[in-house]
N, C-alpha and C positions, 0 to 999 in steps of 0.2 A: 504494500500500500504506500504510496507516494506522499509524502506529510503535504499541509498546506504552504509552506517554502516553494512547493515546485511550481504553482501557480502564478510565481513573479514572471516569468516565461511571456511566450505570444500566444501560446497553446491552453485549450485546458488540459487540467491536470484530470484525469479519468484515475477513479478507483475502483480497485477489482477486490471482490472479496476472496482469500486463498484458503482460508480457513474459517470454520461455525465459530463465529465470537462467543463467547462464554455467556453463561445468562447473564443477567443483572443480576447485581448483589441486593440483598435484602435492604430495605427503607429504614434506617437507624431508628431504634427509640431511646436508645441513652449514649450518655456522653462518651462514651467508651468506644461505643460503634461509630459515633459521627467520626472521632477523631479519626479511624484507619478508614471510613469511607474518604475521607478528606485526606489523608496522607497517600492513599493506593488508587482510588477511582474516580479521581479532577486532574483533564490534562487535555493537552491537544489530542494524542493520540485516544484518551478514553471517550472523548466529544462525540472523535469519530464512530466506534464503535458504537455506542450508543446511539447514532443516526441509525447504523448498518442492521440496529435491531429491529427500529419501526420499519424499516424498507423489507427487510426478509419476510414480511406480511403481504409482498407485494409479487406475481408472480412473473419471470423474464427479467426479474432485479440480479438473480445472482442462483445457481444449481445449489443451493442451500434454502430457496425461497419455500415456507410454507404456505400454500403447497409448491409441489415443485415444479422448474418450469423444463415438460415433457416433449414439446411439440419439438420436433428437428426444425421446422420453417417457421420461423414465429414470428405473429402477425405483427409484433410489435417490439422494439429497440430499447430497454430503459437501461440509462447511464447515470454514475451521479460523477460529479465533475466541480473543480473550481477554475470560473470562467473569469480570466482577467482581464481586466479594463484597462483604459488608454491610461491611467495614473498607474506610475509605478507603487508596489504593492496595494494595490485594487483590487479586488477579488469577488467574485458571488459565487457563493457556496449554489451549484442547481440539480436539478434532481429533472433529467431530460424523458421523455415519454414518447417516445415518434413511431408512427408507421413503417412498415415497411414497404409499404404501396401507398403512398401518401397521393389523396387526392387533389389534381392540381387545376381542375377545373374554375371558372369565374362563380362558382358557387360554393366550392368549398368552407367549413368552416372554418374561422380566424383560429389560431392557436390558442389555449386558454393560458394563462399564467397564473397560479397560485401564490397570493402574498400573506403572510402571516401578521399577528399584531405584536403590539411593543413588549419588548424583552422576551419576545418567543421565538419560535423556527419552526421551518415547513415540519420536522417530524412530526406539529399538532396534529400534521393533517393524516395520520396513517388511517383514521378510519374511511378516511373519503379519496385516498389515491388510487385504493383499485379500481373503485367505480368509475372514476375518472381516465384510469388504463382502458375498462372496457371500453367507455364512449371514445378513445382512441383510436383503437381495434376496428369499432365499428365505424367510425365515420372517418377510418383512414386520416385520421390528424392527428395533431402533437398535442402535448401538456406539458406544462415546466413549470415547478415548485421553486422556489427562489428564498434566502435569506437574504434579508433588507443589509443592506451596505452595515457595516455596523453590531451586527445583530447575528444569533445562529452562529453557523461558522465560515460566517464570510470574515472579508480580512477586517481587524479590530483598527479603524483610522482615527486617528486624532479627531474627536470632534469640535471643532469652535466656531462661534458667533462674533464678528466683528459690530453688528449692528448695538448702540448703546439700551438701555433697559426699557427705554422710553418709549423706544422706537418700535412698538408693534406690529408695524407692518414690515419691515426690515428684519427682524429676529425672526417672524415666523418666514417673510419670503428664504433666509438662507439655512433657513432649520431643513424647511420645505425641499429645497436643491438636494441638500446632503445626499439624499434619498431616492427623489428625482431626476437628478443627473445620473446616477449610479445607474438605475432603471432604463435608462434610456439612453447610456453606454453600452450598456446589456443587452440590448432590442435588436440594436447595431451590429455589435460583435456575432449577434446568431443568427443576424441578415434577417429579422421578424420586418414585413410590412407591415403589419395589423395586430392586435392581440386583443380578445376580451378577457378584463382582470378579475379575478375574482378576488376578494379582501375582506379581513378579518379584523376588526376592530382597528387602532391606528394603522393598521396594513390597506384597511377600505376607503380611511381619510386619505391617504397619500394615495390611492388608487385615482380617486377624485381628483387630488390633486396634479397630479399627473394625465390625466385625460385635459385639465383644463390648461394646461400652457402646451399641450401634444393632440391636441383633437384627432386628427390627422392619421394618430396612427390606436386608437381605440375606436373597434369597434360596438361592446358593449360593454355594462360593470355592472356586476353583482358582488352587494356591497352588507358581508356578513355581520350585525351588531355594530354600526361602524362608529366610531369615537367623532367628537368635535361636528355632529349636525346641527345641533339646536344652539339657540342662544341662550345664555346661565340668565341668573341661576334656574336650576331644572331638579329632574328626579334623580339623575345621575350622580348615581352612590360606589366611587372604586373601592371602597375600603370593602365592599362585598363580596370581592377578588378573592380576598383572603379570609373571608369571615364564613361565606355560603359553604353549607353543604352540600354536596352536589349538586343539582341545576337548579335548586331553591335555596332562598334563606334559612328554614328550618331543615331543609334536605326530606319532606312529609309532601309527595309529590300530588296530584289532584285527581287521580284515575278515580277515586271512592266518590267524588263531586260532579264527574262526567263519564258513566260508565259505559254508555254507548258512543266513546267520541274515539275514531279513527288515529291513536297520535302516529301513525306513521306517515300522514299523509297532512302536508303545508295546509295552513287557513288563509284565507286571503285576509289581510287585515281590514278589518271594521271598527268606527269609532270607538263603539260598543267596548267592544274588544283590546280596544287601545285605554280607553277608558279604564275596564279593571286593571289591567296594567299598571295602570302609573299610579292608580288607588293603593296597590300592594307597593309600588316603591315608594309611596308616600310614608309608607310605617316606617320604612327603615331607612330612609333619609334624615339627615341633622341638619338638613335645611332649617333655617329661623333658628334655630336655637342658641343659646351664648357660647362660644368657644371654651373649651377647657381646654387645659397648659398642653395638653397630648397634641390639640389642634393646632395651637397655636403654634408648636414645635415642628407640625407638620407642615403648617401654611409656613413658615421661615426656611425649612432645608428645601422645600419645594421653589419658592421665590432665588434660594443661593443656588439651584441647578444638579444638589443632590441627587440621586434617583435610587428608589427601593433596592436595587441589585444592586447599592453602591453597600446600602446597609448590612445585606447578606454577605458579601464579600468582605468587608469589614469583620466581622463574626468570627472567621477565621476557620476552625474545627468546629464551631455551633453551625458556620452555615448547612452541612448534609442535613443536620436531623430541624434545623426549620426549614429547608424546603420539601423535608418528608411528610411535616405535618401538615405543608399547605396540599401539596399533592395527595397524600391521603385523605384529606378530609373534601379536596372540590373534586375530583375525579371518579367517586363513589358509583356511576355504574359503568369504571371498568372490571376485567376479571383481575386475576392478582399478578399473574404475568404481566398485562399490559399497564398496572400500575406499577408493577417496578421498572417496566421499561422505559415508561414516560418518567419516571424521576428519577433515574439516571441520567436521560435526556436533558431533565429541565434542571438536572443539579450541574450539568458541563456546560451549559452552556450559561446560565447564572454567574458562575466563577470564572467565567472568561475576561480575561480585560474589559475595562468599562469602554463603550464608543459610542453605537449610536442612542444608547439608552438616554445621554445626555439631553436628546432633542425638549424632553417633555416639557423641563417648564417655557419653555419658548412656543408650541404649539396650543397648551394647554393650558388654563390656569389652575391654582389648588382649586380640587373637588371636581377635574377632567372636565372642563367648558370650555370650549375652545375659544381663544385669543382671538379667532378671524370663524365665525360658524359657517359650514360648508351650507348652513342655509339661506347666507345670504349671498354664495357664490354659486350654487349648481344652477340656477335656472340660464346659465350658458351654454351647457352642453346640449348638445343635439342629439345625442345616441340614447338607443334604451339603456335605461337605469334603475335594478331593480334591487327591494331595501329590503333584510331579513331581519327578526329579531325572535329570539327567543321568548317562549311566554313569561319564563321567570327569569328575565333580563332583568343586567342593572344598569343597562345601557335607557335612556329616558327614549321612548318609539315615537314620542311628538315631533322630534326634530323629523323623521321619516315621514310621515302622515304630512307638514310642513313641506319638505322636497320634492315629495311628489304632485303637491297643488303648484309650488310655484314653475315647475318644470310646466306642467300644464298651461299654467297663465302665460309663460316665455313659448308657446306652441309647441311643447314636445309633449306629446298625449302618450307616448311609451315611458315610463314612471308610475312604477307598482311597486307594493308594499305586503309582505307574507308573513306570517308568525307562523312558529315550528314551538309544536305543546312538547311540555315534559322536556325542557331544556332550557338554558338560562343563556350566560354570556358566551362558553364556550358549546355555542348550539351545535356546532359540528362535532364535537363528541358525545356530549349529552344525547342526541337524537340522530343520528348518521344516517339510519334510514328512510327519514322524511327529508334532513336536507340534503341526502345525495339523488334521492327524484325528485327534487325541486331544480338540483345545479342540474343535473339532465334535461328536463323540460325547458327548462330558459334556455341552455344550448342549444337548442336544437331547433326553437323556436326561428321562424321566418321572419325581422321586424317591417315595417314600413320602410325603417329611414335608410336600409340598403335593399330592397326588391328588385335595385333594378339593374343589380349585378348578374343577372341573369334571366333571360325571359322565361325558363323552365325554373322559376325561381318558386311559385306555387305548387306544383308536380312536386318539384325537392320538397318543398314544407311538407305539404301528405306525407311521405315516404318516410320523411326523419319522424316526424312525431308516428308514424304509426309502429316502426322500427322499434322509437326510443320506448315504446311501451312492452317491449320483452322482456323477460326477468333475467336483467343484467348480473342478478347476486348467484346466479346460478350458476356466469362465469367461474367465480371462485370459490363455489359449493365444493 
């Protein structure tokens, strides 16, 4: 395996797996454990490995893959790679997905690109990559998962902001680039004309944000729980990152309250609907209320450009066993395997150099409101825009309901809005099943605002959505 060193190159760096990585090691509960989790399993080389776990979930990733990948012709190519950019040590960790009959037709679909949110990495997405390989497979197109500049294990750059404190629209414009630029060095380096992004919380804001200075070359966005829509103050509660039990606050999910309700399958959002939502974040917001000294410490390290994984890393040997307790406590319906694989994951990459984690408070202000709201910036795009949120989100879904009226009013009538039941901020684990036929459906969906890349562009729409309605899970049954 090639370290991330060989990346400085013109080439990517391709890693091959030679051998079955070891499991993960068990999630520490005492001090004892964190310390040798912390002296033996934080490192570049264990970063990797720990990627190599989620991916071996995926099949044509590597003859180690459960299951394993049998076909001699295989319809499809998955690489994982560090693709360097025009800046020396520049790097995006990607995780490539391509055809091997790739359709080149005036109607094929755009490549999709998977972005993750802050201080995460593509490996969140191991519940939703295979489905993502089959709509590959079948619609003869690519997919590429991406760690943000910064972030995951791409390369760890200095982050700084030359704009003064004052200046909010300067601090978010070059927070903004950091990110952006990186993204669209990347697009270049893999000769992408077009892409539809898919994005995950600050990964869906910067998805946005990147469509709007790049119209040109995004075709559509679907934009998972995404941070910085609405204007503060609001119901958006981050401290329930670490607080929620699994995809709710008390982790006591609602199937006893809706016994006949479908949760595998998206709700289209209704007021209604949006309504009880922000009524349940309303309990657990400290909205109005007086600061205590915890807050106040929190509104000050946030204002000096701190960031949470600065605090973990600090920690030293305590950090394994508190990211064992977050991961254990918010990831509660994985099984026990995929919980120790995800916090091995999320404990390498946590301990990694600080970079782009720095961006927040320039983006964001304390209590995650964003400095600049994409609600008073979307109604420029012209492409379909489509808004997820979980039902037991801590993400506030006003700002969604918001962006899709004013896209309306700006003439883009493609701007919808979905809740996914039995699932919170990380919906795409919480509920896999509903949001992986949801990102299927909108792919494959025919919009208006490109029809008329093709005159059998209607013909195509039947066929894909008729297609896309066979049981894809059956693939990897």
């Amino acid at each position: 395996m090639r370290s991330s060193s060989a990346a400085m190159g013109s080439t990517p760096s391709i890693s091959t797996i030679t051998s079955l990585p070891p499991p993960a090691p068990q999630i520490p509960s005492k001090v004892g454990q964190s310390i040798r989790s912390w002296w033996l399993n934080v490192g570049q080389r264990q970063a990797e490995i720990s990627e190599q776990r989620m991916w071996l979930r995926l099949p044509y990733f590597s003859k180690y893959s459960k299951p394993p990948s049998t076909t001699p012709d295989a319809p499809i190519s998955v690489t994982s790679s560090l693709v360097p950019l025009s800046k020396p040590k520049h790097y995006l960790n990607t995780l490539s997905i391509k055809s091997n009959d790739p359709d080149v037709s005036p109607s094929a679909p755009s490549p999709v690109v998977l972005l993750h949110g802050y201080g995460a990495g593509m490996g969140f997405f191991f519940r939703n990559i295979p489905t993502l390989a089959w709509w590959a497979e079948q619609r003869r197109s690519s997919v590429y998962a991406l760690d943000w500049l910064g972030m995951g294990r791409s390369a760890r750059v200095p982050f700084t902001i030359k704009a003064k404190r004052d200046d909010i629209p300067g601090r978010v414009h070059e927070a903004e680039s950091f990110f952006i630029d990186a993204l669209e060095d990347w697009r270049q380096s893999m000769g992408l004309e077009r892409m539809t992004l898919i994005g995950h919380s600050l990964g869906a804001y910067l998805s946005v944000a990147y469509a709007l200075r790049h119209p040109e070359r995004v075709t559509k966005l679907i934009l998972l729980s995404p941070a910085g829509v609405p204007r503060g103050p609001n119901y958006t509660e981050v401290a329930r990152e670490v607080t929620d039990h699994g995809a709710d606050p008390e982790g006591v999910h609602e199937h006893s309250e809706h016994p006949g309700r479908d949760d595998s399958k998206p709700e289209p959002a209704t007021g209604k609907k949006v309504e009880g939502m922000r009524a349940g974040q309303k309990k657990h917001t400290k909205q109005g209320e007086p600061q205590s000294l915890g807050r106040k410490v929190f509104t000050y390290l946030w204002e000096e450009g701190w960031s949470p994984f600065q605090i973990v890393r600090s920690s030293m040997f305590w950090g394994p066993m508190l990211v064992g307790k977050y991961s254990s406590r918010r990831f509660q319906g994985l099984d026990e395997e995929e919980t120790r694989d995800l916090h091995d994951y999320i404990l390498n990459i946590t301990m990694a150099k600080g970079s782009g984690e720095y961006c927040i408070s320039h983006l964001l202000e304390p209590g995650a409101h964003a400095r600049m709201p994409l609600v008073d910036r979307i109604g420029a795009l012209k492409i379909p825009v489509t808004f997820v949120y979980g039902d037991h989100d801590w993400m506030d879904p006003l700002g969604g309901m918001q962006s899709v009226e004013k896209l309306r009013q700006s003439g883009n009538g493609e701007g919808k809005m979905y809740i996914i039941n039995n699932a919170g901020h990380h919906l795409y684990l919480d509920n896999p099943d509903a949001m992986n036929s949801l990102i299927v459906k909108e792919l494959d969906k025919r919009h208006l605002s490109y029809k008329h890349l093709s005159k059998d562009s209607d013909s195509t729409s039947s066929a894909s959505e008729d297609s896309g309605n066979s049981n894809y899970n059956e693939f990897y049954s």
